[in-house]
C-alpha positions as CSV (number, residue, x, y, z in Angstrom):
1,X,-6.6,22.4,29.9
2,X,-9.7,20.8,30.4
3,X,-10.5,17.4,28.5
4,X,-13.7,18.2,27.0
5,X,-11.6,21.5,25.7
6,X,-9.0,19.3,24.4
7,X,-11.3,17.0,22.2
8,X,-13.2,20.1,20.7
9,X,-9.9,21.5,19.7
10,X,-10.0,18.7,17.0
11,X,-7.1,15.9,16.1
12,X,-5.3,16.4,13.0
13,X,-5.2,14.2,10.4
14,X,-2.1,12.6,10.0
15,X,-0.6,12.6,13.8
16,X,0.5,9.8,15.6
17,X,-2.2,7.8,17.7
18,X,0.3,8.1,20.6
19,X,0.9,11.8,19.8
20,X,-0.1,13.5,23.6
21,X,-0.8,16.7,21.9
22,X,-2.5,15.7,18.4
23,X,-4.3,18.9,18.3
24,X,-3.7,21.5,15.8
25,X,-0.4,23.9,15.9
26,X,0.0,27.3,15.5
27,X,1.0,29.1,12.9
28,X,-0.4,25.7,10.6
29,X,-3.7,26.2,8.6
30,X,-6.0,23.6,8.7
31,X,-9.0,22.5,6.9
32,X,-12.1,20.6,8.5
33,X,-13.1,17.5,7.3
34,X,-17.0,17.2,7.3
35,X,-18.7,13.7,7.0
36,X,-17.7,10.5,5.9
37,X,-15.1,8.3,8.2
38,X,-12.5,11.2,8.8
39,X,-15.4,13.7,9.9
40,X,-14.2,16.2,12.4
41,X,-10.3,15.3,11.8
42,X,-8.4,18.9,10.5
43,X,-6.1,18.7,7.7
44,X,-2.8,20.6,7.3
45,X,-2.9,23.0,4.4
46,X,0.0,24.6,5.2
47,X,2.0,25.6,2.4
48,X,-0.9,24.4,-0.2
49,X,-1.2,26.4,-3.7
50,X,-5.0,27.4,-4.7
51,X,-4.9,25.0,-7.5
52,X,-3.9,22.5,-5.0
53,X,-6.7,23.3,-2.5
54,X,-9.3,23.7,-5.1
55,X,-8.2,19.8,-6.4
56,X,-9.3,18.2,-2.9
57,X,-7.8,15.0,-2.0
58,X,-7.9,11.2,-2.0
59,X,-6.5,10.5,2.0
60,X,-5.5,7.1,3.1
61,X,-8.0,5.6,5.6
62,X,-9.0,1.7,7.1
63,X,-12.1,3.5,7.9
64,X,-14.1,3.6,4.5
65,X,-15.8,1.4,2.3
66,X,-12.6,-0.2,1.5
67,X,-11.1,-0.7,4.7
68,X,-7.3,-0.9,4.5
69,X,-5.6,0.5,1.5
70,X,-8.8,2.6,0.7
71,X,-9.3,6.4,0.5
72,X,-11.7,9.1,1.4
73,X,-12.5,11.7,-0.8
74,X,-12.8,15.4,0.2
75,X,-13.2,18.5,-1.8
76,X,-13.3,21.6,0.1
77,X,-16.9,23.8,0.2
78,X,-17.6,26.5,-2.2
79,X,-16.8,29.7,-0.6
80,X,-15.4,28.2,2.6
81,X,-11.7,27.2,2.0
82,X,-11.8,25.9,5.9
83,X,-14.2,23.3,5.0
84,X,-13.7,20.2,3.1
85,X,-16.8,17.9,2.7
86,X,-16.8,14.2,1.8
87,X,-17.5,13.1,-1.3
88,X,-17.4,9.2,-1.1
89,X,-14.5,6.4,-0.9
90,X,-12.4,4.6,-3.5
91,X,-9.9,2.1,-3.5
């Protein structure tokens, strides 16, 4: 596989920074994250009840407003399960 193909296939959030395949896996579904400091990262929501989706989620990131320790807010998009936007940081 091509490089360029390998960075649009997207890293998932989570994976090791020494992972050599960080890239989504199949049979997994995955959200994207749109905007803020994980924009572009997918998120395993493998598993995940509709209640839980529909919640969002607070993830763990040094790169918000709160640098380590600090969390990024996503709730997914109204009629787009596949799509969580940002919705700001917290500590």
């Amino acid at each position: 596989m091509y490089k360029d193909e390998e960075l649009l296939r997207g890293r998932v959030y989570g994976t090791d920074h020494e992972d050599p395949d960080p890239g989504p896996r199949p049979g997994r579904d995955y959200a994207e994250l749109v905007g803020g400091p994980l924009d572009g990262l997918l998120l395993d929501i493998t598993g995940w009840s509709a209640d839980e989706i529909q919640t969002g989620v607070a993830l763990m990131t040094e790169l918000g407003q709160f640098g380590a320790g600090g969390r990024a807010l996503y709730d997914p998009r109204a009629g787009e399960r596949r799509r969580w936007d940002w919705s700001g940081d917290a500590p």
